[in-house]
C-alpha beads as a LAMMPS data file, in Angstrom:
LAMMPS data file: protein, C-alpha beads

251 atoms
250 bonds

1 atom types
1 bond types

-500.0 500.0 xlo xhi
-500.0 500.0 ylo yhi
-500.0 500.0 zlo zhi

Masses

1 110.0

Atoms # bond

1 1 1 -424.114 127.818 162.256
2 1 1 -420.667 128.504 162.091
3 1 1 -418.958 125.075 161.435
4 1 1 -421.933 124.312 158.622
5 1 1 -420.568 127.206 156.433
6 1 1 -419.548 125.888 152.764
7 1 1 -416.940 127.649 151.200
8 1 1 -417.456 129.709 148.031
9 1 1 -416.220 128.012 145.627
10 1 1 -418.128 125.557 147.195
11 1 1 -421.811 127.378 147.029
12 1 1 -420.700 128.853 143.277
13 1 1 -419.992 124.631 141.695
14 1 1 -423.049 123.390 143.866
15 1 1 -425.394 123.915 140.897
16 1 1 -423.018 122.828 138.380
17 1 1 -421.937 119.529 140.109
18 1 1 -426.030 119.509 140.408
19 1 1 -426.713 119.971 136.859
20 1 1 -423.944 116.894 135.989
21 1 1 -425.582 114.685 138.209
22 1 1 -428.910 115.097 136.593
23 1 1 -427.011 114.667 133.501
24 1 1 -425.566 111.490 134.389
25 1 1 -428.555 110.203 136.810
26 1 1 -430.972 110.504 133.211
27 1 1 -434.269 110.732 132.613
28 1 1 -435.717 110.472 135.941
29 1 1 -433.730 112.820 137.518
30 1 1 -434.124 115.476 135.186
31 1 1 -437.999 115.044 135.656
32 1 1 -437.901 115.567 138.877
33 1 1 -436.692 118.767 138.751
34 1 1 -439.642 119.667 136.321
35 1 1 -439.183 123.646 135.026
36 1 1 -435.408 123.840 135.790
37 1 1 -434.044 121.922 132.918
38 1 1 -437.854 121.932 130.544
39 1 1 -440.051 125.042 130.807
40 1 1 -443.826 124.603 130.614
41 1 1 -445.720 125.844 127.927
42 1 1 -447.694 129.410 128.099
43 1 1 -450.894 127.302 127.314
44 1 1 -450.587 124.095 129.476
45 1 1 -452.193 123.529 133.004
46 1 1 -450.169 121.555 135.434
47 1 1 -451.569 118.755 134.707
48 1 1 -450.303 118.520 130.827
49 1 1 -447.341 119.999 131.648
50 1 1 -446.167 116.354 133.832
51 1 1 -447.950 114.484 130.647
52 1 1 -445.712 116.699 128.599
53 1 1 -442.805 115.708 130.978
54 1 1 -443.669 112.185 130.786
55 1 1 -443.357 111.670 126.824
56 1 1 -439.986 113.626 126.554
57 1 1 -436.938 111.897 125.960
58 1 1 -433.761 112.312 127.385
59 1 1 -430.666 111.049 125.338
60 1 1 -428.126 109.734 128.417
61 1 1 -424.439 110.613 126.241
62 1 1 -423.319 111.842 129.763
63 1 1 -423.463 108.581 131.386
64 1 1 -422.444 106.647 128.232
65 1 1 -419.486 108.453 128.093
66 1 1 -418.467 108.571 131.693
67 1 1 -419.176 104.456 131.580
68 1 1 -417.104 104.580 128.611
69 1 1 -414.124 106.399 130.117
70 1 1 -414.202 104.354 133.301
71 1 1 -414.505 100.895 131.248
72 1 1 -411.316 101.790 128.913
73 1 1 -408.977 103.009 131.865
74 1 1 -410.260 99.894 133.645
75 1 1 -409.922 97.641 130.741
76 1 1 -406.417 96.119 132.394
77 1 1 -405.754 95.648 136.016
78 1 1 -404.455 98.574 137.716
79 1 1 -400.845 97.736 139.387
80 1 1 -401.090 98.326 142.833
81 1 1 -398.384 97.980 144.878
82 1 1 -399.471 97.276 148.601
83 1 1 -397.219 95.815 150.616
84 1 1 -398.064 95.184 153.882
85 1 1 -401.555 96.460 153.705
86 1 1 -402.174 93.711 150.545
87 1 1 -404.754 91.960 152.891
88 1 1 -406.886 95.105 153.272
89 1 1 -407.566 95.564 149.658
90 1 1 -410.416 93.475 149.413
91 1 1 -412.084 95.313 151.803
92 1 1 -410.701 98.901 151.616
93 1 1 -413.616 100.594 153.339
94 1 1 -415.155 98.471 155.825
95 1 1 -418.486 98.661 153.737
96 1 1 -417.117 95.358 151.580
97 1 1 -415.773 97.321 148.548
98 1 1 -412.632 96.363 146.995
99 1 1 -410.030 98.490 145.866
100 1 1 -409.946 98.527 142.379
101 1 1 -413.982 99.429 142.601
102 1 1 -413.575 102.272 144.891
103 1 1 -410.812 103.826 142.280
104 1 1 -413.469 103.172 139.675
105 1 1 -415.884 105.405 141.917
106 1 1 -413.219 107.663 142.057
107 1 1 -412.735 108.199 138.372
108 1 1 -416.153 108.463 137.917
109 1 1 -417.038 111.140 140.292
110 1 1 -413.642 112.773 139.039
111 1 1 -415.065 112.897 134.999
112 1 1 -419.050 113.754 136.890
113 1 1 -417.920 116.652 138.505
114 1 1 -413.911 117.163 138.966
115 1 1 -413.790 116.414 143.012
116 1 1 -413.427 113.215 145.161
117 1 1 -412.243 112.887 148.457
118 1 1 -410.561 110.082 150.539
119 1 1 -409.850 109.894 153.935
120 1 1 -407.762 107.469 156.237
121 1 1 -409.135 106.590 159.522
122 1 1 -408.244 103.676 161.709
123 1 1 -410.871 101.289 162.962
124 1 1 -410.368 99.886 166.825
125 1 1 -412.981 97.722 166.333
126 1 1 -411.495 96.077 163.344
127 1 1 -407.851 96.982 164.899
128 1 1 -406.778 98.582 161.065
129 1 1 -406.983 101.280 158.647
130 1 1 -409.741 101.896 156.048
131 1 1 -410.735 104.359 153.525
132 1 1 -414.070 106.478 153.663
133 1 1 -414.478 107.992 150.088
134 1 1 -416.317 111.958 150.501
135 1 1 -417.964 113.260 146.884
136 1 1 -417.890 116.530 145.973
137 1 1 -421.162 117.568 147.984
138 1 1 -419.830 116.303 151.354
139 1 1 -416.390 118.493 150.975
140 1 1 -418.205 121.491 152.191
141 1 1 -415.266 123.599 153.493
142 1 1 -411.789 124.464 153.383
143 1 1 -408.968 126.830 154.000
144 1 1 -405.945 127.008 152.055
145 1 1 -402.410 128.701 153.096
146 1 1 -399.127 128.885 152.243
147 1 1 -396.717 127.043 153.575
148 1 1 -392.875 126.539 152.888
149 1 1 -393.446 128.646 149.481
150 1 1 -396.534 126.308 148.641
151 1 1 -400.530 126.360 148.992
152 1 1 -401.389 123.458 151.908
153 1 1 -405.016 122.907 152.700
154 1 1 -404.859 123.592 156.538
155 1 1 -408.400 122.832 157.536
156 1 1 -411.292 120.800 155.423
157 1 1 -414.568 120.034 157.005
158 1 1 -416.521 117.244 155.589
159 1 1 -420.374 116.540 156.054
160 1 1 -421.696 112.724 156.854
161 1 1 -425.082 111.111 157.477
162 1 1 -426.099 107.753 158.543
163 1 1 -428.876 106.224 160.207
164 1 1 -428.620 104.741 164.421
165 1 1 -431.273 103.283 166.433
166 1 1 -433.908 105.241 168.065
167 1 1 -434.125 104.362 171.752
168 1 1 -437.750 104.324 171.654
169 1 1 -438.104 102.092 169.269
170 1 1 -435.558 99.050 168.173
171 1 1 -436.884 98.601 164.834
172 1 1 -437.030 102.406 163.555
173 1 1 -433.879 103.977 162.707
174 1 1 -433.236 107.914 162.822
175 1 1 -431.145 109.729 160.345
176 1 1 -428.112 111.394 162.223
177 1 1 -426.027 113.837 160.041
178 1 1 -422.386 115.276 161.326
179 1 1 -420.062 117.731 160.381
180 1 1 -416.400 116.551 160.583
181 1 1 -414.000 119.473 160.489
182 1 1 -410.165 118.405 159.848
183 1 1 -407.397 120.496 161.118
184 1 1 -403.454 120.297 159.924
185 1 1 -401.218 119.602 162.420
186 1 1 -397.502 118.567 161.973
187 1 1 -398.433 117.306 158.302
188 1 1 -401.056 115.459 159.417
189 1 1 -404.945 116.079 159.525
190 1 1 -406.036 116.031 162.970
191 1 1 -409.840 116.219 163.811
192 1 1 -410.160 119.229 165.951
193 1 1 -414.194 118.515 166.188
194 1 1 -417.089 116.823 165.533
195 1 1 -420.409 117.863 165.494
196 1 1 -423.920 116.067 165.086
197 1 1 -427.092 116.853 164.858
198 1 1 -430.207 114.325 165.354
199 1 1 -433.273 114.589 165.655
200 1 1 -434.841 115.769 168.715
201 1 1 -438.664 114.058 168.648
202 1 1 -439.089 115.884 172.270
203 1 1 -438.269 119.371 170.644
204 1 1 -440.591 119.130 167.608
205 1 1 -443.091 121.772 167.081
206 1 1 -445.962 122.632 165.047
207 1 1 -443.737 124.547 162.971
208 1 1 -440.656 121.875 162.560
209 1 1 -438.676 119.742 163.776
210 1 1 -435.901 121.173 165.685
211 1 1 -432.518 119.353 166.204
212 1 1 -430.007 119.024 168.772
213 1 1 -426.370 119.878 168.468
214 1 1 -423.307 118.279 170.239
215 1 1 -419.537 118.642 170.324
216 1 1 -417.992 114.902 170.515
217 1 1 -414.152 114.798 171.516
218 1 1 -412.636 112.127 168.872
219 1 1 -410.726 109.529 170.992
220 1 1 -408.742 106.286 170.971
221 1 1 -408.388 104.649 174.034
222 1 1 -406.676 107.316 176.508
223 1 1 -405.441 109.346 173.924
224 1 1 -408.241 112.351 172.783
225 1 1 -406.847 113.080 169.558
226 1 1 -406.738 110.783 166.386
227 1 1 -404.537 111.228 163.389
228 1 1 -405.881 110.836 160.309
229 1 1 -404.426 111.588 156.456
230 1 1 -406.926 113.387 153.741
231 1 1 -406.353 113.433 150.552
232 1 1 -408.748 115.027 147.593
233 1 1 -408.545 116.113 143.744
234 1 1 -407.894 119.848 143.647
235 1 1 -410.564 122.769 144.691
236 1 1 -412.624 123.208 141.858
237 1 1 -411.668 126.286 139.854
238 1 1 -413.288 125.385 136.161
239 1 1 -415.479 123.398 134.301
240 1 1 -415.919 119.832 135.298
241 1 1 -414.387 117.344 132.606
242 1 1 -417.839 116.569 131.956
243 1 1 -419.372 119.375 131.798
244 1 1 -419.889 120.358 128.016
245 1 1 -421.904 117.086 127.827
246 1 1 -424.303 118.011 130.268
247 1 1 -426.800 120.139 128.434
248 1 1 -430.070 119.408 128.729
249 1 1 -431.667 118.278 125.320
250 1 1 -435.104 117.431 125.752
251 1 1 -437.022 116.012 122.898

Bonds

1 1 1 2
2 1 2 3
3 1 3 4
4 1 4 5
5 1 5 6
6 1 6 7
7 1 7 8
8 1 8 9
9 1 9 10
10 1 10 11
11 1 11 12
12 1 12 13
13 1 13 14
14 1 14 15
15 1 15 16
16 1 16 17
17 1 17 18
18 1 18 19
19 1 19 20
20 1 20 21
21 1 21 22
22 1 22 23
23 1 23 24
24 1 24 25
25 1 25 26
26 1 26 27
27 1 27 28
28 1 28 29
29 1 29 30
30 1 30 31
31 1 31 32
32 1 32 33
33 1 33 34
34 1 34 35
35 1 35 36
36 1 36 37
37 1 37 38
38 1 38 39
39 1 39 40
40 1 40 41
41 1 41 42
42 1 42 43
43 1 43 44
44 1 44 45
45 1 45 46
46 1 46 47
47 1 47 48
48 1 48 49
49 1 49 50
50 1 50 51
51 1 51 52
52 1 52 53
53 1 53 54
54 1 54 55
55 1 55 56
56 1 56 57
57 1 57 58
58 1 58 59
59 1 59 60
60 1 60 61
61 1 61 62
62 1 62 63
63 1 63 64
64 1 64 65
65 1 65 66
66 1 66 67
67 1 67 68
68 1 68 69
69 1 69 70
70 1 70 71
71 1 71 72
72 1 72 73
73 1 73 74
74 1 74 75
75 1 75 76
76 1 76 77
77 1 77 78
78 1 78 79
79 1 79 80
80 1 80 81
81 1 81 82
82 1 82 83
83 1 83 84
84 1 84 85
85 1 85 86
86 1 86 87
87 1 87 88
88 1 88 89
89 1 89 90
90 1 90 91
91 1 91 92
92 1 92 93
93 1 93 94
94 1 94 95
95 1 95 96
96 1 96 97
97 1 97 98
98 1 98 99
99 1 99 100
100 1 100 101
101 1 101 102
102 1 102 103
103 1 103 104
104 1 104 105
105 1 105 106
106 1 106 107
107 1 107 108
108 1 108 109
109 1 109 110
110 1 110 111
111 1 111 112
112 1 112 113
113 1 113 114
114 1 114 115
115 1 115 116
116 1 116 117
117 1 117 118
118 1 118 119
119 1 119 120
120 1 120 121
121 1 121 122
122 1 122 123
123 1 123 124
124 1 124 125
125 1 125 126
126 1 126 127
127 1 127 128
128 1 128 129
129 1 129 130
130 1 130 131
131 1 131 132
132 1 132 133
133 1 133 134
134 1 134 135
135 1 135 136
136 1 136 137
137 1 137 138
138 1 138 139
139 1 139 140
140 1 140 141
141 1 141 142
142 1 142 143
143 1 143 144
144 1 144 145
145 1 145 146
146 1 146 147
147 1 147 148
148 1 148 149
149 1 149 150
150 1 150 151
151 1 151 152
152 1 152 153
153 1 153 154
154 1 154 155
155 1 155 156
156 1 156 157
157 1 157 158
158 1 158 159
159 1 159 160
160 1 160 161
161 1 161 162
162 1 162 163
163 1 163 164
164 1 164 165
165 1 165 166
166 1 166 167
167 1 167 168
168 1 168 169
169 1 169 170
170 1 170 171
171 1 171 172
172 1 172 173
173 1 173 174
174 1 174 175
175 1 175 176
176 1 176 177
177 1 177 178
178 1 178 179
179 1 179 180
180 1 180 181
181 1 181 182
182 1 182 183
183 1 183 184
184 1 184 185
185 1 185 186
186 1 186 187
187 1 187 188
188 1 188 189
189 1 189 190
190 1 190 191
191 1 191 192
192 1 192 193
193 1 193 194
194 1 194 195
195 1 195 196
196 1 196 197
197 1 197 198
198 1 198 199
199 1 199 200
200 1 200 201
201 1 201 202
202 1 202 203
203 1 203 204
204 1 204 205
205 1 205 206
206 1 206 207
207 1 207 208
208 1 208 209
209 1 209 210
210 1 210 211
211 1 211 212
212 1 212 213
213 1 213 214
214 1 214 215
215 1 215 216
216 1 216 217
217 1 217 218
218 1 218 219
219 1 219 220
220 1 220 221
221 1 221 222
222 1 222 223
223 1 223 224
224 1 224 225
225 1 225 226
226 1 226 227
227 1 227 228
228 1 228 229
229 1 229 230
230 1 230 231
231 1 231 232
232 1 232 233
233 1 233 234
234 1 234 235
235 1 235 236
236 1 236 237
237 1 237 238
238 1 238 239
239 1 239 240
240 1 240 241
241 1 241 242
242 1 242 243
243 1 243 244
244 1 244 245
245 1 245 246
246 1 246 247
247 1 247 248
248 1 248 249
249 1 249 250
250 1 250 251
């Protein structure tokens, strides 16, 4: 569908930012993914092949050193000069994570794989602003143009997923996943659309399960449009800081 399309610089980093995680994630991760990162042997059935997986080992110098990085920039206080929204900081998304720790996830997915995201919404239930952090993965499209002599992203569209309740069932939760798009207007990111997809237990079929699609208007109160300000690292356009650290050694 239209509004799912990932842009290409998007679909060329994928397996890089990929590869880093795996890097960073360690052992586990990278024996998951079996012959991508450690080829079987001509002679070895399946089953000696995961045995041969199993008694590898995976030196983890991508995560030391990200750790490492994080710790020394974090090794004072950052100075953070609030103002009136001092109150919010120890709760800067809503989820119970402070401000200092969501700039330490934000270094860290910056050194993992170059690209972090942050967006400013405004909670009526809570009646104030928070922060929802976006990695890499979720930033799946954008458009840049030039504005005033400059290049201004005009339109980023971000991918979420959560879990609601099933109305059959009060104690089973189904997985919900939405497509945010972001549109410039005046300065500021507007959200021009929203669009879900859930799914549809009715619709499955023998070969799938099918899902639903709707178009939800963003509102607050009367008004059908809500403002919101976007801010991410630059598009990707080399190698990731980590990235010469994330070869896969297997031993």
């Amino acid at each position: 569908m239209p509004f799912e399309s990932t842009a290409p610089q998007y679909d060329a980093f994928a397996p890089a930012w990929q590869k880093c995680r795996d890097a960073y994630e360690g052992q586990e991760a990278i024996i998951a993914r079996g012959s991508e990162y450690v080829a079987p042997l001509d002679t070895q059935t399946p089953s000696e092949y995961v045995a041969y997986l199993r008694r590898g080992l995976y030196f983890n110098a991508t995560a030391r050193t990200v750790q490492g990085m994080v710790g020394a920039s974090f090794r004072r206080p950052p100075s953070i000069e609030a103002g009136a929204a001092e109150d919010l900081l120890a709760d800067a998304t809503l989820t119970d994570l402070p401000f200092d720790s969501l700039a330490k996830q934000a270094m860290r997915e910056v050194l993992i794989v170059g690209r972090f995201g942050l967006l400013c919404d405004y909670s009526d239930e809570e009646a104030r602003p928070y922060l929802s952090p976006y990695v890499a993965e979720n930033i799946i499209n954008w458009r840049v143009e030039g504005i005033g002599g400059r290049s201004v992203v005009t339109t980023v569209a971000l991918a979420e997923s959560g879990h609601i309740s099933d109305p059959s069932d009060p104690y089973k939760l189904t997985e919900q996943h939405r497509i945010r798009i972001l549109s410039l207007d005046e300065g500021v990111f507007t959200p021009c659309a929203c669009m879900s997809r859930r799914t549809n237990r009715q619709a499955a079929t023998a070969s799938g399960i099918s899902s639903s699609m709707s178009r939800i208007r963003p509102s607050r109160g009367s008004r059908s449009i809500i403002s919101h300000s976007f801010a991410s690292t630059p598009a990707p356009s080399g190698l990731m800081p980590i990235a010469r650290l994330c070869s896969i050694w297997w031993t």
